[in-house]
C-alpha positions in Angstrom: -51.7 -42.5 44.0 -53.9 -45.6 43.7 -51.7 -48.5 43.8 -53.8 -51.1 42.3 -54.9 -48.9 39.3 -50.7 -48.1 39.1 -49.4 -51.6 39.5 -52.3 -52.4 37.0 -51.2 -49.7 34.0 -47.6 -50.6 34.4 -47.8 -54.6 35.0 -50.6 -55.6 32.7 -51.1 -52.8 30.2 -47.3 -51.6 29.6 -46.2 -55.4 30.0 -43.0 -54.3 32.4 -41.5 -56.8 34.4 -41.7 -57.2 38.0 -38.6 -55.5 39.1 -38.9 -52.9 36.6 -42.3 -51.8 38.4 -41.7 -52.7 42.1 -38.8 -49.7 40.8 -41.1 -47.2 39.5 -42.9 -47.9 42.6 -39.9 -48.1 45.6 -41.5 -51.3 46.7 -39.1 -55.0 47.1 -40.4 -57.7 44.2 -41.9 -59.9 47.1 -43.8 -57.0 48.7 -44.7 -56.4 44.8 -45.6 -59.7 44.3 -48.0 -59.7 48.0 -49.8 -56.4 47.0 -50.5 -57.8 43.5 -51.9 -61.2 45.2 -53.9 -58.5 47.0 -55.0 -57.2 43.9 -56.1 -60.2 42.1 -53.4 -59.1 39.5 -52.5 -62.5 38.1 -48.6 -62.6 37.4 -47.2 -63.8 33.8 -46.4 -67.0 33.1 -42.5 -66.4 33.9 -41.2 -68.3 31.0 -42.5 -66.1 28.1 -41.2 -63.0 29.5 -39.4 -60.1 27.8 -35.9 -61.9 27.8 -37.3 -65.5 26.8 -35.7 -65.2 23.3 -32.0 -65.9 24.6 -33.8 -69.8 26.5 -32.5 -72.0 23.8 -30.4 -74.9 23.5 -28.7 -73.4 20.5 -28.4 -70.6 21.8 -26.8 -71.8 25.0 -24.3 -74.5 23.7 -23.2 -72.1 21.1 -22.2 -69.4 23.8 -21.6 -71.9 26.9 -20.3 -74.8 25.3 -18.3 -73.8 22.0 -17.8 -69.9 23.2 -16.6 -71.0 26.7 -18.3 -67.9 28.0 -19.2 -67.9 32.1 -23.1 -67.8 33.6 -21.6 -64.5 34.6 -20.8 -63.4 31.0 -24.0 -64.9 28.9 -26.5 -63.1 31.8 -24.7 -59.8 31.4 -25.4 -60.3 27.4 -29.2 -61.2 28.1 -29.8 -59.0 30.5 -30.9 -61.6 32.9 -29.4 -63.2 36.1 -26.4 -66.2 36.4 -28.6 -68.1 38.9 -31.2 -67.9 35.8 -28.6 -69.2 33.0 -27.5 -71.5 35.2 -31.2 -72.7 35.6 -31.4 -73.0 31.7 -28.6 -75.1 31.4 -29.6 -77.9 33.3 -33.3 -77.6 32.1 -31.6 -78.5 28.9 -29.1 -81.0 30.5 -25.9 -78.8 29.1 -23.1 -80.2 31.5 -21.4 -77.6 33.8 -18.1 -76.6 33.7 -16.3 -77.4 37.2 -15.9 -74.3 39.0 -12.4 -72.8 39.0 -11.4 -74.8 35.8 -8.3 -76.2 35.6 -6.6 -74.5 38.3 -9.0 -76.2 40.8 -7.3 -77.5 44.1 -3.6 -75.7 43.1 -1.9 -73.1 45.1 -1.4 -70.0 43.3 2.0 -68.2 42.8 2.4 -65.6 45.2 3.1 -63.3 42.0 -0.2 -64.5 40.6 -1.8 -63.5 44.3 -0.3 -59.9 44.0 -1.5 -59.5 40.9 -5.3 -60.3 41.5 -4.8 -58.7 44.5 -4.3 -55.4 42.9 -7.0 -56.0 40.3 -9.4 -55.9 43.0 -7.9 -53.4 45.6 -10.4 -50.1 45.6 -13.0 -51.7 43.4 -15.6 -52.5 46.1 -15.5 -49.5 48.0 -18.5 -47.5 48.9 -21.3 -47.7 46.8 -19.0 -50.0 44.4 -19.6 -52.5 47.1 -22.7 -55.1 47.1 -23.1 -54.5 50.7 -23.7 -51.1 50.6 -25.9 -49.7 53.1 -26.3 -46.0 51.8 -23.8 -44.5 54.4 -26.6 -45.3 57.3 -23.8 -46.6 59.7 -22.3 -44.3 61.9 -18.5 -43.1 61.7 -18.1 -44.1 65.2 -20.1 -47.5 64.6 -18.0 -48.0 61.6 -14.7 -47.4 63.9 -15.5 -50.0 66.2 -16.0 -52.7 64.1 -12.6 -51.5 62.0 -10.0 -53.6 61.9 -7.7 -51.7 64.5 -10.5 -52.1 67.3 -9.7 -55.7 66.6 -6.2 -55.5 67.1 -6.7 -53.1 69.7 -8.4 -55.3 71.6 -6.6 -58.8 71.1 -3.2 -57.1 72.1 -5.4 -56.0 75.6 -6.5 -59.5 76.2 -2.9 -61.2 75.6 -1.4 -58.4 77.9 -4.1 -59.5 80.1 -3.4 -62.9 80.3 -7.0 -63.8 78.7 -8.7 -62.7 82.4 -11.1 -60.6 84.3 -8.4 -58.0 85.8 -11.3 -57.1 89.0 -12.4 -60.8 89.3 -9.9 -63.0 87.6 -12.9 -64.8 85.3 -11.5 -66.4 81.5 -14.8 -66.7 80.4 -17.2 -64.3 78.4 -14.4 -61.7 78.4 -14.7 -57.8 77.1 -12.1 -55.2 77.0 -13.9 -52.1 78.0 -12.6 -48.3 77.7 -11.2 -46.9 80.7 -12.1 -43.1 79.0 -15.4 -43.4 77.4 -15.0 -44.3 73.3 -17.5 -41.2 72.7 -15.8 -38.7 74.3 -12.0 -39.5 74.5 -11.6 -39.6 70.6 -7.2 -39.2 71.2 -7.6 -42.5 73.4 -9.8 -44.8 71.6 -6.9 -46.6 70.5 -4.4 -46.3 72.7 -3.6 -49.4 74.6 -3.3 -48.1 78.5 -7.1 -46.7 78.3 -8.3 -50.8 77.8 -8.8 -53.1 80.6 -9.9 -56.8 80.3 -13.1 -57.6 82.2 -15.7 -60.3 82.0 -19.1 -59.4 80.9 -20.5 -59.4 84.7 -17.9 -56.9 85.9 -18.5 -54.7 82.4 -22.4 -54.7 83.5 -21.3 -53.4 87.0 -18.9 -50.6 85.7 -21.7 -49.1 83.6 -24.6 -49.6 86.0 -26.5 -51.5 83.6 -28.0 -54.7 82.3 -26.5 -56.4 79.0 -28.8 -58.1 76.9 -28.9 -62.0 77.0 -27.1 -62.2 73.6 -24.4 -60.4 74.6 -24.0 -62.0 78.2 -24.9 -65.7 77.1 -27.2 -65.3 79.9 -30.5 -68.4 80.4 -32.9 -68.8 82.1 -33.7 -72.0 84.6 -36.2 -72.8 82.7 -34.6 -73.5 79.3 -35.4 -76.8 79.0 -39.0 -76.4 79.1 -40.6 -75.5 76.2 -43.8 -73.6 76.3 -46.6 -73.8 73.0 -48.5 -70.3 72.8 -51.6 -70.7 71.7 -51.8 -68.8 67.9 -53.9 -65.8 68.5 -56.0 -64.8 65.3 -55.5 -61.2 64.1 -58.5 -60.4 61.9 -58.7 -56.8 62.1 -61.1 -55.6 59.0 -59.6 -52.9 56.8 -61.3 -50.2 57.9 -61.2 -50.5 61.2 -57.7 -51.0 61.3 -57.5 -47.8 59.1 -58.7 -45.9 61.7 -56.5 -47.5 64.6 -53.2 -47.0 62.1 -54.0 -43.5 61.9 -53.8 -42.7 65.7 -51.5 -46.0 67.1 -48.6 -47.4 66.3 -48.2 -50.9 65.3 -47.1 -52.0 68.2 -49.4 -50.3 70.2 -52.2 -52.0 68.1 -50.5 -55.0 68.3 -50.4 -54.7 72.6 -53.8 -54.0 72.3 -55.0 -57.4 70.4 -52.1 -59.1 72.3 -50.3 -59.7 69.1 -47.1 -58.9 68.2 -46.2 -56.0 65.7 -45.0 -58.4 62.9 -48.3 -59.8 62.5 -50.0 -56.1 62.7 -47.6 -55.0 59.8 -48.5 -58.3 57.8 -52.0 -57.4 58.2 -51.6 -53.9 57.1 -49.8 -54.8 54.1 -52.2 -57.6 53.1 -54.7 -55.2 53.1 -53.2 -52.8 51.2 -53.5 -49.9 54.0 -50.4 -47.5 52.8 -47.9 -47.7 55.7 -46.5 -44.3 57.5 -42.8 -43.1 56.7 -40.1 -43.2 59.6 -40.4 -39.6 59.4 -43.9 -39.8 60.6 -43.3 -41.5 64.1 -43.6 -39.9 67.0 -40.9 -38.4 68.5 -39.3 -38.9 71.9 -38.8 -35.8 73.7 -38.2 -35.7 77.4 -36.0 -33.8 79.2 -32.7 -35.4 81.4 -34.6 -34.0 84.9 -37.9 -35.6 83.7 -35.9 -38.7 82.4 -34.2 -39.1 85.6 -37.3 -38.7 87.9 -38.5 -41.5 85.9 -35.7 -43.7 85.4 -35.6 -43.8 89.6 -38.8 -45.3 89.6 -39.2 -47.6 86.6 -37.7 -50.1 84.1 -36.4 -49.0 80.7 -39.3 -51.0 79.4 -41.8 -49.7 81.3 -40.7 -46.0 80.3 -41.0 -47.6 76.2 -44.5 -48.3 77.1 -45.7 -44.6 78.7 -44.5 -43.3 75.8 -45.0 -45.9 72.9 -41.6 -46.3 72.1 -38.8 -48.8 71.7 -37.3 -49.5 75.1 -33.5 -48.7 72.2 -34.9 -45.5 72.4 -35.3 -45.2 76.3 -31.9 -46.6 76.4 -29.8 -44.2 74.4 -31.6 -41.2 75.6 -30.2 -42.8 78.9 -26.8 -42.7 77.8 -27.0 -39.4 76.0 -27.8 -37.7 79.0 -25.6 -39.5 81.1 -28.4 -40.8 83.1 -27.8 -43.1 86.4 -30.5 -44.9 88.3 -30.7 -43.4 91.6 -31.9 -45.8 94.4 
């Protein structure tokens, strides 16, 4: 599929609007919008649009003003967006309504409570919810950030007494599974297979380094602050056709010393059609090979012999059970 000659038909000849084609096309309205910049497809003049015949000031004191209808309530009508009514409104200087009405600043009966309280309950689950993912989070992922791993672990730390049980530290504190959370399923919960630790003593127990955001851990040198010098990434299109088609982006991006952002950027700017994640290479080692490595080099060194994310390295690690071996 050509993509200019199909943004093209749909944009400028069938007149659609820009989220009904970035839809036909499974691309977001900004990467839409960039590709079309691309293009030289000019975009319409956003205020004589398909919808434009609701932007009056009759129209909007008549359903705002006399009707007492909500942003919410007029946009669903229109077939447009609150943020946009709301926009209208004050371009034609109708005074707002203060939010909440005349209940603002009063406590609510608890009855009242209840009652909106069971209006809501079940109504933003799953795909119902705005935050839907798709189902892409894990069922185990999903149990540890439920709310009984919360509860499971403040009644650990009060037991506790807010401290490191192997080194007596209050600070940075984690409760860590005695029997591993993957495989002891019967005792995820259970409040005699959690022990409080401090993030230093939870790095020593699994034989491995935390992450800086997790730890809180700086550097010495966090006061300085270094200016890199902006490095230019002006691939031309063909050329970077031909290293796509071999490299991944941050392999290209190692080669030019950039980072794979700005290869991506580039990519898309030029309108080179991007590979789908089932297209990446796949990391296939086996736990002796994995070990024999992992013995002699860094997680991130392993990520670079084999073009993948040092993640990747990491829970292939943990998968096979892996431990360094000095």
């Amino acid at each position: 599929m050509d993509l200019e000659s199909e943004i093209k038909r749909l944009y400028v000849e069938e007149r659609l609007p820009i989220r009904s084609v970035a839809e036909r096309l499974n691309l977001s309205t900004s990467t839409l919008r960039r590709r079309m910049k691309s293009f030289s497809i000019k975009s319409r003049d956003k205020n004589h649009g398909r919808n434009d015949w609701w932007q009056t000031e009759e129209f909007l004191s008549k359903s705002y003003i006399i009707g007492l209808k909500s942003t919410v309530i007029i946009a669903e009508e229109v077939g447009s967006t609150p943020g946009t009514v709301a926009t209208w409104l004050k371009n034609f200087k109708i005074d707002r309504r203060e939010k909440g009405g005349s209940l603002r600043g009063q406590k609510m009966s608890l009855s009242s409570r209840k009652k909106m309280s069971a209006a809501k309950k079940g109504k933003y689950i799953g795909e119902s919810n705005p935050n839907w993912k798709g189902n892409l989070v894990s069922d185990e992922v999903r149990e540890r950030r439920s709310y009984i791993a919360k509860k499971w672990r403040n009644i650990i730390l009060q037991r506790d007494g807010y401290k490191c049980q192997k080194c007596g530290n209050k600070e940075k504190l984690h409760v860590h599974h005695i029997q591993e959370f993957k495989d002891h399923r019967e005792l995820r919960w259970d409040i005699n297979n959690g022990v409080t630790v401090c993030v230093s003593c939870h790095e020593k127990i699994h034989s491995r380094r935390f992450p800086d955001w997790l730890t809180g851990r700086v550097t010495q040198e966090r006061d300085i602050v270094r200016i890199k010098p902006k490095i230019e990434f002006k691939v031309p299109k063909h050329d970077l056709e031909d290293l796509y088609e071999f490299h991944s982006m941050r392999a290209i991006g190692e080669m030019f010393g950039v980072s794979d952002e700005i290869v991506r950027k580039r990519i898309h700017k030029l309108g080179i059609p991007t590979r789908d994640s089932g297209d990446r290479r796949r990391f296939n080692i086996t736990k002796e090979e994995l070990q024999i490595l992992y013995n002699k080099h860094t997680m991130k060194d392993i990520a670079g012999m084999f073009n993948v994310g040092e993640t990747t390295i990491h829970k292939r690690i943990h998968e096979y059970s892996i431990k360094k071996i000095t």
